[in-house]
MIDOSE-1310 file (N, C-alpha, C; in nm, 2 decimals, decimal comma, always signed):
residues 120
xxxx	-7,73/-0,84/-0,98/-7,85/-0,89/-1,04/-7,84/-0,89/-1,19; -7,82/-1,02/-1,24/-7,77/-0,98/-1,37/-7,84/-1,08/-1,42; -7,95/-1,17/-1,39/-8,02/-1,28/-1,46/-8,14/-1,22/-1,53; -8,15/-1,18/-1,59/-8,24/-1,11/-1,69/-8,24/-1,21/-1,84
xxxx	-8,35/-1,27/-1,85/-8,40/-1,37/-1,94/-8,46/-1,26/-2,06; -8,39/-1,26/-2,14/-8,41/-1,17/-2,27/-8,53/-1,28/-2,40; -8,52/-1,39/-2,32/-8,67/-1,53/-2,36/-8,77/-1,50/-2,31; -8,79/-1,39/-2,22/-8,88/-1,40/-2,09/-9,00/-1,27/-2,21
xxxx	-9,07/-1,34/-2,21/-9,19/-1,22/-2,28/-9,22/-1,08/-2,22; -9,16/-1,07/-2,08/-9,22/-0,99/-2,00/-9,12/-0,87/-2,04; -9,15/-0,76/-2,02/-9,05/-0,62/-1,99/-8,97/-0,68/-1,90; -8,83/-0,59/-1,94/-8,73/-0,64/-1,82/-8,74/-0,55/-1,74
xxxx	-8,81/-0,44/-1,76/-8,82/-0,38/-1,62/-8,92/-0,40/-1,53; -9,00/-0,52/-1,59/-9,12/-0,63/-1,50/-8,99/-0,69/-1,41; -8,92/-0,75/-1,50/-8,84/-0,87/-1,44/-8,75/-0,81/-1,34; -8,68/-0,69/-1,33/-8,60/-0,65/-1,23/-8,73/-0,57/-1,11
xxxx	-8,79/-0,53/-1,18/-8,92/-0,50/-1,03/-8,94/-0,65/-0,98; -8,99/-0,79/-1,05/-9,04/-0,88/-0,95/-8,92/-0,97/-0,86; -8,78/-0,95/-0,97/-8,71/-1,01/-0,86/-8,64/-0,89/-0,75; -8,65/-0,78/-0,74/-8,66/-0,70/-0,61/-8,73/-0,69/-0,53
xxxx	-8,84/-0,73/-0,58/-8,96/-0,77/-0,49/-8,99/-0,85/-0,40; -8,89/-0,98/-0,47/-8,88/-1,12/-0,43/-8,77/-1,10/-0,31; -8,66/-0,98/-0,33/-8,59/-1,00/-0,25/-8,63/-0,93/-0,07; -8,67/-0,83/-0,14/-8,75/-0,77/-0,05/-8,83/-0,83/+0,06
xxxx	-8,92/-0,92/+0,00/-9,05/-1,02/+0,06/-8,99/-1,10/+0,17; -8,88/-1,14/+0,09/-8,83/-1,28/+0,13/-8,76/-1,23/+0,26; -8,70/-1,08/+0,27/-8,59/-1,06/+0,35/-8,46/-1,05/+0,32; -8,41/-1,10/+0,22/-8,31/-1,07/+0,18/-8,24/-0,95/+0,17
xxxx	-8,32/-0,85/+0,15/-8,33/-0,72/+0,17/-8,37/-0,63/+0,25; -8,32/-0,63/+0,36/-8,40/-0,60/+0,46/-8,45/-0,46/+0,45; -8,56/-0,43/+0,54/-8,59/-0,26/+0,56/-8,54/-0,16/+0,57; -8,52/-0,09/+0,54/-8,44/+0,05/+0,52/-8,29/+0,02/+0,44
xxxx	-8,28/-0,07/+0,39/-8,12/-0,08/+0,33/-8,14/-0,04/+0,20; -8,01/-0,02/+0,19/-8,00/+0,14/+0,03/-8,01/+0,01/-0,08; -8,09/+0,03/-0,17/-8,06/+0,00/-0,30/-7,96/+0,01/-0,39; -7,92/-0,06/-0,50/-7,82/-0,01/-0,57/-7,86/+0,10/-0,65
xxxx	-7,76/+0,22/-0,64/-7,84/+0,35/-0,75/-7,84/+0,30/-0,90; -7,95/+0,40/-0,96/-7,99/+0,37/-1,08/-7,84/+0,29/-1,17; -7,80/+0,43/-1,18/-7,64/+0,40/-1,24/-7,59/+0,31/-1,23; -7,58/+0,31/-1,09/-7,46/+0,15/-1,09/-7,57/+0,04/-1,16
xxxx	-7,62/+0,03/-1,12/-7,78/-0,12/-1,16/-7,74/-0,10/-1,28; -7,77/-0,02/-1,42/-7,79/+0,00/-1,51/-7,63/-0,07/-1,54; -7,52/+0,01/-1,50/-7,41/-0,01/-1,58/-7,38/-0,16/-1,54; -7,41/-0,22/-1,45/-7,33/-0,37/-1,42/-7,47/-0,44/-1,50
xxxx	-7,63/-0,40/-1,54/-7,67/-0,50/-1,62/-7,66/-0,48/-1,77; -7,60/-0,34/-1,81/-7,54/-0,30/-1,92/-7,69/-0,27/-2,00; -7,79/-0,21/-1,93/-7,89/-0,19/-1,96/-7,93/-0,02/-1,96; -8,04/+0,02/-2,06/-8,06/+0,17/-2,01/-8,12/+0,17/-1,89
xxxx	-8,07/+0,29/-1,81/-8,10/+0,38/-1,67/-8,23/+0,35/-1,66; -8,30/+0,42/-1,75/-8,45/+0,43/-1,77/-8,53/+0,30/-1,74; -8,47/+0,20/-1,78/-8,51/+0,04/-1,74/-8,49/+0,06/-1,62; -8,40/+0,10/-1,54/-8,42/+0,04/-1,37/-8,53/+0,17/-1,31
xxxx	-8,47/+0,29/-1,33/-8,58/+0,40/-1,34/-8,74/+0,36/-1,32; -8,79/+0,31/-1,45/-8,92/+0,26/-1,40/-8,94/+0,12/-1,33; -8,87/+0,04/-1,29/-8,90/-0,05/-1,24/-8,85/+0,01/-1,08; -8,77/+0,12/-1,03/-8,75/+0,12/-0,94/-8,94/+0,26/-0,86
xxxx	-8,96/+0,30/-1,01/-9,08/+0,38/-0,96/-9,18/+0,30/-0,92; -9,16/+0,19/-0,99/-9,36/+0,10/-0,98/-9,33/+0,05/-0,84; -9,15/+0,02/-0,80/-9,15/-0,07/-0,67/-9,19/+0,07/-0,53; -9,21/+0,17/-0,57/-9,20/+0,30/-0,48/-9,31/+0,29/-0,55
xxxx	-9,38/+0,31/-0,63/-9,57/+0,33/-0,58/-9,61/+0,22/-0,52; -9,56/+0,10/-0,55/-9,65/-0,04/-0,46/-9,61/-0,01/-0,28; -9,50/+0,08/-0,27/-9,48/+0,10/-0,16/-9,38/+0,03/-0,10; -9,27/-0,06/-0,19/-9,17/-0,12/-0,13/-9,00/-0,10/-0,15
xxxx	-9,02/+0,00/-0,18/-8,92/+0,11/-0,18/-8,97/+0,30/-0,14; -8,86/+0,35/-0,08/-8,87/+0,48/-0,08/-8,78/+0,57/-0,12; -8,75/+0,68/-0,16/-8,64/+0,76/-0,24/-8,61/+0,87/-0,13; -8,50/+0,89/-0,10/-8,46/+1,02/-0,03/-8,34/+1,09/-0,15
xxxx	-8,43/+1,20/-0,17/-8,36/+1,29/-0,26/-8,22/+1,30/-0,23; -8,10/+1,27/-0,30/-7,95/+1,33/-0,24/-7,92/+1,17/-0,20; -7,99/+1,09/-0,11/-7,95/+1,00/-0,06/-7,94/+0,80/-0,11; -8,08/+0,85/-0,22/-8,07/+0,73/-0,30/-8,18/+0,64/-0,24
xxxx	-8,22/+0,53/-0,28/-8,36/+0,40/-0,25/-8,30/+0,35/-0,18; -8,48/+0,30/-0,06/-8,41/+0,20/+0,01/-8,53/+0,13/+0,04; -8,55/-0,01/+0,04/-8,64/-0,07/+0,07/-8,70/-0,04/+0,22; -8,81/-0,06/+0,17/-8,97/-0,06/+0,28/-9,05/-0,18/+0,23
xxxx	-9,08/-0,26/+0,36/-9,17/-0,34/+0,35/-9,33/-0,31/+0,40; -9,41/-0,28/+0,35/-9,55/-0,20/+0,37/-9,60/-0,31/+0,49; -9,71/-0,26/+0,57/-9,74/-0,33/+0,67/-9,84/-0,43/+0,62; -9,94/-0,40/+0,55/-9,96/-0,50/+0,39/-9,91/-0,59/+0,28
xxxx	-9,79/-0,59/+0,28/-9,73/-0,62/+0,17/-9,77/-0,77/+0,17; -9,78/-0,87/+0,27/-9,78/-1,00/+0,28/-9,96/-1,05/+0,24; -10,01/-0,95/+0,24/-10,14/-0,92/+0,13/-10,17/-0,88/+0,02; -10,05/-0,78/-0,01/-10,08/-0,70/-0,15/-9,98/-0,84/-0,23
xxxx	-9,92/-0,92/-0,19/-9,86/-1,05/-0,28/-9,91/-1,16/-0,27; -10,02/-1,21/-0,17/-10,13/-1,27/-0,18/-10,19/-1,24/-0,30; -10,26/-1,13/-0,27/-10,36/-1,09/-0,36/-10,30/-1,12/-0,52; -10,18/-1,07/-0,52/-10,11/-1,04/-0,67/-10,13/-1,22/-0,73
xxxx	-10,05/-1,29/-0,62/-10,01/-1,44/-0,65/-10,19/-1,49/-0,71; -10,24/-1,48/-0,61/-10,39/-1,54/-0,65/-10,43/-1,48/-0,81; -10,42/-1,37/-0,81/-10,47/-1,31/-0,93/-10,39/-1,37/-1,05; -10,25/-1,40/-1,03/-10,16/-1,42/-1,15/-10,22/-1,60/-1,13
xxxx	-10,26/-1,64/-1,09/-10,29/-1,82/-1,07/-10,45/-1,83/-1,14; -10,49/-1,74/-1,08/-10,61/-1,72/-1,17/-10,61/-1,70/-1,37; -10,52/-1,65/-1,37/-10,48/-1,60/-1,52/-10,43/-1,72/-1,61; -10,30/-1,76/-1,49/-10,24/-1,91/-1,59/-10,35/-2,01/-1,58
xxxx	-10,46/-2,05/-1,47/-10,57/-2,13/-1,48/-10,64/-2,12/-1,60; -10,69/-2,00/-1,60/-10,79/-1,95/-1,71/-10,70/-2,01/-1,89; -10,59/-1,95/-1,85/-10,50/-2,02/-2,02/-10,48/-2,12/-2,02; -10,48/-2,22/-1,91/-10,46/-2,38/-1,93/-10,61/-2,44/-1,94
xxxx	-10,71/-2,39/-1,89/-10,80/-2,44/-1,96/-10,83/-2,44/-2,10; -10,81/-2,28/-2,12/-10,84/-2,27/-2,32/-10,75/-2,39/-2,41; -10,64/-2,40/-2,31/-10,58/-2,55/-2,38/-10,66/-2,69/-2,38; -10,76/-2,67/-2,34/-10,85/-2,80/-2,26/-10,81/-2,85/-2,14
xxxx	-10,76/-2,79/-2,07/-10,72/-2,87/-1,93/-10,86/-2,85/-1,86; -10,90/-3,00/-1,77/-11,02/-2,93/-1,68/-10,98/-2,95/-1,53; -11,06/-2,86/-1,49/-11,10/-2,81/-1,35/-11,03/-2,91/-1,27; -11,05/-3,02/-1,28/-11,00/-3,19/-1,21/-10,83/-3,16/-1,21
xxxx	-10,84/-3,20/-1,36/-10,65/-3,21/-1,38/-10,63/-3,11/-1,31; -10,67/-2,97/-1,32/-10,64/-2,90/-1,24/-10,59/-2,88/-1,09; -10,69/-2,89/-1,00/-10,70/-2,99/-0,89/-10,60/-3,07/-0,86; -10,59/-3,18/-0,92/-10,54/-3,30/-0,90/-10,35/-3,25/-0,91
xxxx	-10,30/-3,16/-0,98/-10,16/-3,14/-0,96/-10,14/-3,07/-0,85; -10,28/-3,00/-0,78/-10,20/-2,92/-0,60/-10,16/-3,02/-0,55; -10,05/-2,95/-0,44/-10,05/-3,03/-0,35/-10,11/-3,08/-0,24; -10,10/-3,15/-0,12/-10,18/-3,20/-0,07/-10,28/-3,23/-0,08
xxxx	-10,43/-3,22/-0,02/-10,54/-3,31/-0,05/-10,62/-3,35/-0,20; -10,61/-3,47/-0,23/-10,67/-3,49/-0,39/-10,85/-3,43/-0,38; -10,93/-3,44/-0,28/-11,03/-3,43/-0,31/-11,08/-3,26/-0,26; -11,19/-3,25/-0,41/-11,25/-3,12/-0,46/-11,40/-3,12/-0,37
């Protein structure tokens, strides 16, 4: 995992939590399979420890990793999870809505770029 957009406004330890997240969701990563340890992560993205460190803690309080002391992380998919990224997705759509209006976009234009049905 070495795509880390240093353009990207966000903390890169946002960016390596949401794309293990992604992989996680998606499957890619299935349940109980070991993570790469901090170390290794850190040294192949040539980044400090401490970056994957807290992005590997916020993915272990959302609940989609777990740590076995001695043994190293390994993804967990919560029996929730396909809710708790609903909820997230809605909330982050809600946010970029809210900023493309202050640009004057309205409610319509809005609308009118979903997909399928045109009418509100």
């Amino acid at each position: 995992m070495s795509d880390i957009d240093y353009r990207d406004p966000r903390p890169i330890y946002e960016q390596i939590r949401d794309k293990y997240l992604r992989l996680i969701l998606s499957g890619a990563i299935e349940k109980d399979e070991k993570m790469p340890s901090v170390r290794e992560l850190a040294t192949s993205m040539a980044i400090n420890p401490n970056t994957i460190q807290r992005a590997y803690r916020e993915l272990e309080n959302m609940g989609f990793i777990y740590t076995i002391p001695g043994r190293g992380s390994f993804a967990s998919k919560p029996e929730k999870a396909d809710d708790m990224q609903l909820k997230k997705l809605l909330a982050d759509f809600d946010r970029l809505c809210e900023k493309l209006m202050l640009f004057g976009i309205t409610r319509q234009e809005l609308c009118d770029r979903l997909p399928g049905k045109k009418e509100v």
